[in-house]
Structure formats: structure tokens, C-alpha cells
C-alpha positions as semicolon CSV with decimal commas, in nm:
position;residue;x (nm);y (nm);z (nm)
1;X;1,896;26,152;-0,772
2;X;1,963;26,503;-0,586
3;X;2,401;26,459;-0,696
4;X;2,252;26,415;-1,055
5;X;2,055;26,722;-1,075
6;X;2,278;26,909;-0,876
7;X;2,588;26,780;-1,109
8;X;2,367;26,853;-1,426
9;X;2,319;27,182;-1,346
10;X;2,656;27,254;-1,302
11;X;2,746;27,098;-1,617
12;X;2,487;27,359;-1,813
13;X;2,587;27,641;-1,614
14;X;2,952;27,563;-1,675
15;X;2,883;27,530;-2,094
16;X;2,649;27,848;-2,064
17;X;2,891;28,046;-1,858
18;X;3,154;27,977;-2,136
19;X;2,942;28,023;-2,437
20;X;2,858;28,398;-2,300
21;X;3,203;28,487;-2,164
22;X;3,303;28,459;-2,486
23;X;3,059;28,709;-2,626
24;X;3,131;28,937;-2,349
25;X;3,538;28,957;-2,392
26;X;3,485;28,965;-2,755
27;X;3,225;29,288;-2,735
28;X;3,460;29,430;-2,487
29;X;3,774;29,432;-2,704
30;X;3,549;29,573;-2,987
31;X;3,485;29,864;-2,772
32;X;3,023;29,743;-2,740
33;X;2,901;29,805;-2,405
34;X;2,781;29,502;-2,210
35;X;2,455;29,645;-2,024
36;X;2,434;29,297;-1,834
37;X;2,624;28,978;-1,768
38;X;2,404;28,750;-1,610
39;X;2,388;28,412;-1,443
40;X;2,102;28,229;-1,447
41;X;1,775;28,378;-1,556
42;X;1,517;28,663;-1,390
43;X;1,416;28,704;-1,171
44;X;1,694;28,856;-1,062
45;X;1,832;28,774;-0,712
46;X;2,117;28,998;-0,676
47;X;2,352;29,250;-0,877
48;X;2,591;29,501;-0,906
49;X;2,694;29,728;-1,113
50;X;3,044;29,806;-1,270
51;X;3,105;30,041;-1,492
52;X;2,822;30,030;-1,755
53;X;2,806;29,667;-1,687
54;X;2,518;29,512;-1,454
55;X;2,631;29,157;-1,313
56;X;2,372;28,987;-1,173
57;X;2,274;28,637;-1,040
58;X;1,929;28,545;-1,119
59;X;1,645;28,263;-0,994
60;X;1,648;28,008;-1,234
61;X;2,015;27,866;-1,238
62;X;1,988;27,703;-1,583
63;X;2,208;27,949;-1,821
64;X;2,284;28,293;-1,800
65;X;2,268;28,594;-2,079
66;X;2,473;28,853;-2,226
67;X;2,246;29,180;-2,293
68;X;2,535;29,429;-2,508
69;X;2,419;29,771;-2,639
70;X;2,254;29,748;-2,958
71;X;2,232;29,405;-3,061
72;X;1,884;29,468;-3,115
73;X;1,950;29,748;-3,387
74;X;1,927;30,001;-3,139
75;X;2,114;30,259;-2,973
76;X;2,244;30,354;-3,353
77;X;2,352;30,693;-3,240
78;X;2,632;30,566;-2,945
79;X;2,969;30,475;-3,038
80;X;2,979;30,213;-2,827
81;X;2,705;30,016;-2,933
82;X;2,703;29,705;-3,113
83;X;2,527;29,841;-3,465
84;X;2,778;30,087;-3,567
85;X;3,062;29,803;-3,509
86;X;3,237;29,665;-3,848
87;X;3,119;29,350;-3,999
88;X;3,370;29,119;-3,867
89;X;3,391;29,282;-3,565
90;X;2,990;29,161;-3,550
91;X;3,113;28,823;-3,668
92;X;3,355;28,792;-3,440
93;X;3,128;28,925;-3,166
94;X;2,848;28,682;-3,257
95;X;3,062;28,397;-3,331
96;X;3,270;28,411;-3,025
97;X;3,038;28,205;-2,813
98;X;3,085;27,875;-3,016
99;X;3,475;27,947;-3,036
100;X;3,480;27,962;-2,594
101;X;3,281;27,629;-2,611
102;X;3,523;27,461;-2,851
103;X;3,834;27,622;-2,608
104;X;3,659;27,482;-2,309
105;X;3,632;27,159;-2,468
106;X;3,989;27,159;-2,588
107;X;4,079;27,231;-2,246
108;X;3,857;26,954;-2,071
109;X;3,977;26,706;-2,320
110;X;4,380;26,816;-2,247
111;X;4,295;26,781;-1,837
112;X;4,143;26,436;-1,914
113;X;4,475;26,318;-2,124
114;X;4,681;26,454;-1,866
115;X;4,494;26,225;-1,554
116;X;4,391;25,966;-1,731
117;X;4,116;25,915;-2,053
118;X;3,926;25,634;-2,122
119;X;4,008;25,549;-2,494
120;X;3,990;25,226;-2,745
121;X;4,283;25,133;-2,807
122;X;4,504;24,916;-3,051
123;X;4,668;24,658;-2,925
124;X;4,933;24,601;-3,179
125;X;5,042;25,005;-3,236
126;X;5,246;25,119;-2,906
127;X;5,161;25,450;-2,819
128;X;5,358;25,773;-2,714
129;X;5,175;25,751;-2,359
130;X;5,106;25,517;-2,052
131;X;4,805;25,359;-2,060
132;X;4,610;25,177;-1,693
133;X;4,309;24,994;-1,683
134;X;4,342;24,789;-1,968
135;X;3,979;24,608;-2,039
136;X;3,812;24,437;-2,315
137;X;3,477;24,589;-2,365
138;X;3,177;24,510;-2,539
139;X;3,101;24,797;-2,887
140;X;2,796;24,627;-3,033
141;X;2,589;24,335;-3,000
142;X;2,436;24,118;-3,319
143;X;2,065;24,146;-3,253
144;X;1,916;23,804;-3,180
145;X;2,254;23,645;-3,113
146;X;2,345;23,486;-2,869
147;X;2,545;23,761;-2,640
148;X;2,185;23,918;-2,721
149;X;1,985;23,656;-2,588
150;X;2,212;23,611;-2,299
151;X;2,155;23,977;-2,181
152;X;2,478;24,131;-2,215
153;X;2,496;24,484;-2,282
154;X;2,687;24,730;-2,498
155;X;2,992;24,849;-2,284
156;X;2,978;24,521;-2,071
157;X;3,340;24,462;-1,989
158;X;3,447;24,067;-2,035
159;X;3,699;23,982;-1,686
160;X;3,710;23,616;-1,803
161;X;3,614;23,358;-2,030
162;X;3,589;23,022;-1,844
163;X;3,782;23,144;-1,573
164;X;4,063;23,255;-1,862
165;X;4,204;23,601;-1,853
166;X;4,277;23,751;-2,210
167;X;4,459;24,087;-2,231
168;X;4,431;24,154;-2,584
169;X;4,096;24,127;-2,807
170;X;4,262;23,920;-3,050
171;X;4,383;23,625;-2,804
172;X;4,001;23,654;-2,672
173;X;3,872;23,620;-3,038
174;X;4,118;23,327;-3,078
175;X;3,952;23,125;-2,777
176;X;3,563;23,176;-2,863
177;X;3,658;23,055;-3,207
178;X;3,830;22,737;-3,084
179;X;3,567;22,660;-2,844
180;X;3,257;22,773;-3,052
181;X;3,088;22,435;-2,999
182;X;3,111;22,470;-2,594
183;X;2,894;22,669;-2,324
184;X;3,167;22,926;-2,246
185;X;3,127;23,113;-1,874
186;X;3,206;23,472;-1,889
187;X;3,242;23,701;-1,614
188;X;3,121;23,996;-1,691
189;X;3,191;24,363;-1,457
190;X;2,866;24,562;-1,530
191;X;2,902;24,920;-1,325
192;X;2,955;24,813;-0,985
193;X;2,841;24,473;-1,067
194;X;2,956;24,139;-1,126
195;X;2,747;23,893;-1,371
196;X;2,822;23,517;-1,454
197;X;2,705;23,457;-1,810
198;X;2,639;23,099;-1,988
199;X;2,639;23,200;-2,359
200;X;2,666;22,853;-2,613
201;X;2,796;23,060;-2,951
202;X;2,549;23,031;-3,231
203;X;2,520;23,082;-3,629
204;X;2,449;23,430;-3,712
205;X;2,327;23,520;-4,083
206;X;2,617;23,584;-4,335
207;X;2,868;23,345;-4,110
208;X;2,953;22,992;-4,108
209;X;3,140;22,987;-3,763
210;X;2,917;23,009;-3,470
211;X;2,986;23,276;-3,278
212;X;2,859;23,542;-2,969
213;X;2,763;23,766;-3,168
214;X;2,946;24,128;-3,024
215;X;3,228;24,313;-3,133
216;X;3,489;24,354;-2,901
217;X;3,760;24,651;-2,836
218;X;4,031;24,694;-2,567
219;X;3,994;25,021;-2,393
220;X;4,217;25,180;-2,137
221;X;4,294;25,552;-1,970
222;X;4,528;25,657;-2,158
223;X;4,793;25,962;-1,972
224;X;5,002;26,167;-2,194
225;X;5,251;26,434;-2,044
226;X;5,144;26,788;-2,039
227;X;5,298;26,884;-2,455
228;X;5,155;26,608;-2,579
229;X;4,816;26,611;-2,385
230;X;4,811;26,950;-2,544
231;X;4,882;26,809;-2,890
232;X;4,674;26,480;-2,880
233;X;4,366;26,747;-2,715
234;X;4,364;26,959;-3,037
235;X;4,319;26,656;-3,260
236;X;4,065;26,480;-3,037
237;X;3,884;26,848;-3,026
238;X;3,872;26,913;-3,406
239;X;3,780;26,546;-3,479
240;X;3,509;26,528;-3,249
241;X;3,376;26,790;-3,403
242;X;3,413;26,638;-3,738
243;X;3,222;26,318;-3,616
244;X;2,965;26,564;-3,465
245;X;2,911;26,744;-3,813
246;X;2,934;26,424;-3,964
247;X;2,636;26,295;-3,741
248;X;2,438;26,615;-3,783
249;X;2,457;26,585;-4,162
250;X;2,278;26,221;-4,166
251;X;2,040;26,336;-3,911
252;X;1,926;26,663;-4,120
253;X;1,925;26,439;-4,393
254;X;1,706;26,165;-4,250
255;X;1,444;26,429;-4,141
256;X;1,447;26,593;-4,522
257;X;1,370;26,198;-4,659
258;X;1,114;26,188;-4,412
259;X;1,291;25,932;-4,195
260;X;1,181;25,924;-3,805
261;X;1,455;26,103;-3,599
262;X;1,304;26,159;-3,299
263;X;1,427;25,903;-3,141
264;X;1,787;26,010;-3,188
265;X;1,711;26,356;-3,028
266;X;1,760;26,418;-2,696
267;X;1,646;26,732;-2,467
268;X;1,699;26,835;-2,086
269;X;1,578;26,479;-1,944
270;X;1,740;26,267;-2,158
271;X;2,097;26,455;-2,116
272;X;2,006;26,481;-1,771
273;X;1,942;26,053;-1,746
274;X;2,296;26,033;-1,957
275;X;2,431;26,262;-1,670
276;X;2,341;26,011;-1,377
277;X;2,455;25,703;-1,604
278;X;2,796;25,869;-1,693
279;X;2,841;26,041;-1,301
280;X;2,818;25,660;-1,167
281;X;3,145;25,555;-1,425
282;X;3,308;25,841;-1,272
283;X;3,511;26,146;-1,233
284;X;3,708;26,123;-1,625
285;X;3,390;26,003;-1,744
286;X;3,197;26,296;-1,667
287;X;3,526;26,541;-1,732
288;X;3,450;26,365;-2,112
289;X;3,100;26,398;-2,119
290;X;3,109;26,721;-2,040
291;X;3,371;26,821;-2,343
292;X;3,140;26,599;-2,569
293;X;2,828;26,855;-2,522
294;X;2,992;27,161;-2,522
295;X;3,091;27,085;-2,869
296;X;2,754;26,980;-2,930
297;X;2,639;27,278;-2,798
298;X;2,937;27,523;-3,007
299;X;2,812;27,297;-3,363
300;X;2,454;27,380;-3,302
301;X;2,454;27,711;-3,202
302;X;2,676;27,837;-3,505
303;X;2,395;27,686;-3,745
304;X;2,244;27,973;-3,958
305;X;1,912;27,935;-3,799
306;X;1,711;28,188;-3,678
307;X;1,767;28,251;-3,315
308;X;2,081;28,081;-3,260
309;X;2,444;28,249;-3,326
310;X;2,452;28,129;-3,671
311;X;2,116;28,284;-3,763
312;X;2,295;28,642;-3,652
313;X;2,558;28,593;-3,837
314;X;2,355;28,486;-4,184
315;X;2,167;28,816;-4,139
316;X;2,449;29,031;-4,097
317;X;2,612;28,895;-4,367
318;X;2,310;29,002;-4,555
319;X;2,329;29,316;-4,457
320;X;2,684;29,305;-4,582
321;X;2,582;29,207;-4,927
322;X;2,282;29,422;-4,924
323;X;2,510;29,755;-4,811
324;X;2,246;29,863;-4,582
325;X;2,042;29,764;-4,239
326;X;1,817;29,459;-4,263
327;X;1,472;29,600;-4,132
328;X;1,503;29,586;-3,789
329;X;1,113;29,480;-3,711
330;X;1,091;29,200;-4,006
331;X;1,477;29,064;-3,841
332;X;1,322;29,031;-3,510
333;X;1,024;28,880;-3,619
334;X;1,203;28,582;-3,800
335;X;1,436;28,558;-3,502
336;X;1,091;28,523;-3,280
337;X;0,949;28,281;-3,493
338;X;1,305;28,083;-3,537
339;X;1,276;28,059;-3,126
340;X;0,961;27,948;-3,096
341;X;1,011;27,649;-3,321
342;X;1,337;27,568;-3,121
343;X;1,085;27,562;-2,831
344;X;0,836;27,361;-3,017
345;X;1,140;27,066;-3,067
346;X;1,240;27,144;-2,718
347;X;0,910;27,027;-2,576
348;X;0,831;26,768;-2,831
349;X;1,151;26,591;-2,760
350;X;1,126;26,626;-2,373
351;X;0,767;26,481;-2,408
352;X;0,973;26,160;-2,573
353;X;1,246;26,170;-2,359
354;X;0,957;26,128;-2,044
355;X;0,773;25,871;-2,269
356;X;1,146;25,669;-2,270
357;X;1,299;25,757;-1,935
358;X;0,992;25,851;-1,713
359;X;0,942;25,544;-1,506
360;X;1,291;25,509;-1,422
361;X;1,276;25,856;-1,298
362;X;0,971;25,833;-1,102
363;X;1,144;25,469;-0,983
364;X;1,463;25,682;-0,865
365;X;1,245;25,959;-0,679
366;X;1,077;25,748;-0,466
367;X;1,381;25,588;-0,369
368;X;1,503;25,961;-0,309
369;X;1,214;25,994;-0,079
370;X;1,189;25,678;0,109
């Protein structure tokens, strides 16, 4: 419990710390003043100062802030401050947050290619790269079937079917089919564990075969050299981030037809849970996990919503159009009002997230404590 929270810090410290370097080089090279670079949040526990720059570490070790001279619309009358700055400069300055979180994804993503990243893979297409650890893994489960019945889990990996080993998902397939009429025994690696499962296949709606009822993929770490870990990173990058729009888009979506999304929200408990299941599958795991929400965290941050990097970039792009300042008071005020309702989700979904994960936490700290 204490290497979770400890390792989930680090994770949000790591994203944070990239999101806001980015905004500091970038208001640098545009000549703005950074008044503070700061780790963590106040109180403040130590700093010094460089230049015009405070850098400080503060109390509360989730995040960190970039303060840079005249974001708030003040400070009109320096050169160096952030208001008298062209409008992509602003853009650039604003919007260089998300671009550091999709570079450290990139770069997490090349590392894991490069040592070894757990991928599905096809077992008929050769690829350019050596690939260890070859496993046939459980994607989905029928509900009510009979893998469903039987307890097996999505991400279950299959080591044998009566005492059979089958390397490829097709030959595996093949078997079940030709001996849908037995009790098949499969031995099944959960985690660290190792389950024996009796599972008779059985008709499922829509099919005249009986069958178990999952869908099956091989996976594998996959290890390219370093070019083409560098190649094969950019694509995975840009089409996570497709998938993550993608997912975004039905979810906004579902909430405007007045579907229930809740329950596909997740806040600080809920990543932090994912944290200890993903730290336990190990080292790459977590290296992947880690890429996955800092693209998570670049996609909804450059959302034009008030508040959030998007939301400064919509209003100075209205200020653009307009020709002149936005009022400086009415700005703030929406910007206010955009972070309270942030907050509002924030502690709506951690209330759920206690609701669905809170007795296994409070089972895991008193095991932490006894």
C-alpha cells in the first residue's frame, strides 16, 4: 500500500513537472518572466531565487505551478510580461504544456519499445522486431457464458488447455471447437497466480457451436532497435491519442443524451487503485501506464474550457478577433467559475471511486498496519 502511493505520486509529479516545464521554456524563449517555478503546492518549504525566477519546493507534493508575469492581465506596462507578448507567442506559451506531455509520452513509449512492450500481436504478419513472452490472453468475456460462469477474468492468460500448449490463438480456437462437447481443464496464470479451471463450452445467443464464450489475442513484449523504436513510438503516440479523442467524443456525447457516465470517470483514487494493479504486472507495465495518462492528461487540458489550457487559449483567440483586451475581471471570473465545476466533478467522481474501490482500500490498510 505505502510503494503504491509513494509510486503514484511520482507518477503525478513526473506528468505535472512536464506539463509546466513546458510552459516555463516556452515563456522563456518568448522573452515573459517566470516569477516562480514550483514543485508541489504552498506552503512553501524551501526556495531560491535566480534571476527573476523563484524555485521553490512546496508541502503538498501533488503538482507544481508556473506563476509568469502577467498572465493575469497584469503588469501591462513591462516588456517582459506575458500581456504585451504576440498572439501566437501566447498560444504557443499556453499550449506548450500539452505539447511536453505528448513529448514525454512519445519518449516513455520509445524507452518501452526499446526494452521490451507488451503488445497484441498477429500471429500470421512477421514483424520488423523481436518479440519474448509470447501468451494467449483473455480481451473479453460473453456475459453469462461459460468462461463467465467459470470465473475467469479479462486479461487471464490461458498456459494450457487439458494439459495442451497452443502458441498461436488460432490452433487454440481450433481445439475448443473440436472438443466443444467435453469439460476442457485450463490452466490459467492470474498475476502471480496459478488457477485450474473446469469450463464445459456452452450455446451462447446468435451461435450454433457451443463455445467459452471469450475472445482471445496473443500478446507479447515486443523490442525494436533504437530507429525504429523511435519510428513505431511516434505512431503509437499520435494513435493513442486518436483512440483517446475518439473515446472522449462518445463520452461527451453520452453525457449530452443524458446517458450515465459516471461510471466511466475516474479521479485520484481510482487512478491511484489502477496504479497498484498495473505496479504488481510490472516495471514496462507501469513505464505504459504512465505514457497512457500523460496523454490523457495533454487531451484534456487543451479542451477550450474554462480553467484549463484550452480555455486560455479560446479567450485569447477572442481577443484576437475582437482587436482588443477581453475584460480582465469578467475573464477571471469565468475562469473561477470554470474551476470550481472541475472541482465539483473532481469530488463527485472521487466520492464514486470510494463507493467502488473503498473496501478494498480499507482491506489493504489494515494489512499495511498489521
Amino acid at each position: 500500500m505505502f510503494l503504491t502511493i509513494i509510486i503514484f505520486i511520482a507518477i503525478i509529479c513526473l506528468l505535472v513537472f512536464a506539463h509546466e516545464i513546458g510552459h516555463f521554456i516556452s515563456a522563456k524563449k518568448a522573452g515573459v518572466a517566470v516569477e516562480e517555478f514550483g514543485f508541489g503546492f504552498p506552503p512553501r518549504l524551501f526556495s531560491f531565487k535566480k534571476k527573476e525566477t523563484i524555485y521553490s519546493i512546496n508541502l503538498i507534493p501533488i503538482g507544481g505551478f508556473v506563476k509568469i508575469k502577467g498572465e493575469s492581465g497584469r503588469d501591462s506596462a513591462e516588456k517582459d510580461s506575458f500581456v504585451n507578448k504576440k498572439f501566437w507567442q501566447k498560444s504557443i506559451i499556453l499550449g506548450s504544456g500539452v505539447t511536453m506531455n505528448i513529448f514525454f509520452a512519445f519518449i516513455l513509449i520509445t524507452i518501452g519499445l526499446m526494452i521490451g512492450l507488451p503488445t497484441i500481436i498477429d500471429d500470421e504478419q512477421p514483424l520488423p522486431a523481436n518479440i519474448t513472452n509470447k501468451k494467449v490472453q483473455i480481451a473479453s468475456i460473453y456475459e453469462k457464458s461459460a468462461a463467465d460462469l467459470a470465473g475467469l477474468k479479462i486479461g487471464d492468460i490461458i498456459l494450457t488447455i487439458d494439459g495442451q500448449s497452443f502458441p498461436k490463438v488460432a490452433e487454440m480456437q481450433k481445439y475448443i471447437k473440436t472438443h466443444q462437447n467435453n469439460s476442457l481443464s485450463l490452466e490459467i496464470e492470474r498475476g502471480k497466480e496459478k488457477l485450474i479451471k473446469e469450463i464445459t463450452p456452452a450455446l451462447i445467443e446468435g451461435n450454433n457451436e457451443k463455445l467459452l464464450g471469450v475472445n482471445l489475442v496473443s500478446t507479447g513484449l515486443i523490442h525494436y532497435n533504437f530507429f525504429l523504436a523511435i519510428y513505431h513510438g511516434f505512431l503509437t503516440t499520435f494513435s493513442l491519442i486518436f483512440e483517446i479523442i475518439s473515446a472522449l467524443y462518445w463520452l461527451i456525447k453520452g453525457a449530452i443524451s443524458g446517458a450515465n457516465i459516471t461510471n466511466q470517470l475516474s479521479g485520484p483514487v481510482g487512478v491511484a487503485v489502477l496504479t497498484s494493479q498495473v505496479t504488481k504486472l510490472g516495471f514496462i507495465y507501469l513505464i505504459q501506464f504512465t505514457a497512457l495518462l500523460s496523454l490523457n492528461l495533454a487531451i484534456i487540458n487543451i479542451l477550450p474550457f474554462p480553467a484549463l489550457d484550452g480555455g486560455r487559449i479560446l479567450f485569447i483567440i477572442i481577443e484576437k478577433i475582437r482587436g482588443k483586451p477581453n475584460n480582465e475581471k469578467i475573464e477571471s471570473l469565468i475562469h473561477n467559475i470554470g474551476f470550481s465545476l472541475l472541482m465539483i466533478l473532481i469530488v463527485f467522481v472521487t466520492y464514486r471511486d470510494l463507493l467502488r474501490y473503498g473496501q478494498k482500500i480499507i482491506n489493504n490498510l489494515k494489512g499495511f498496519f498489521s
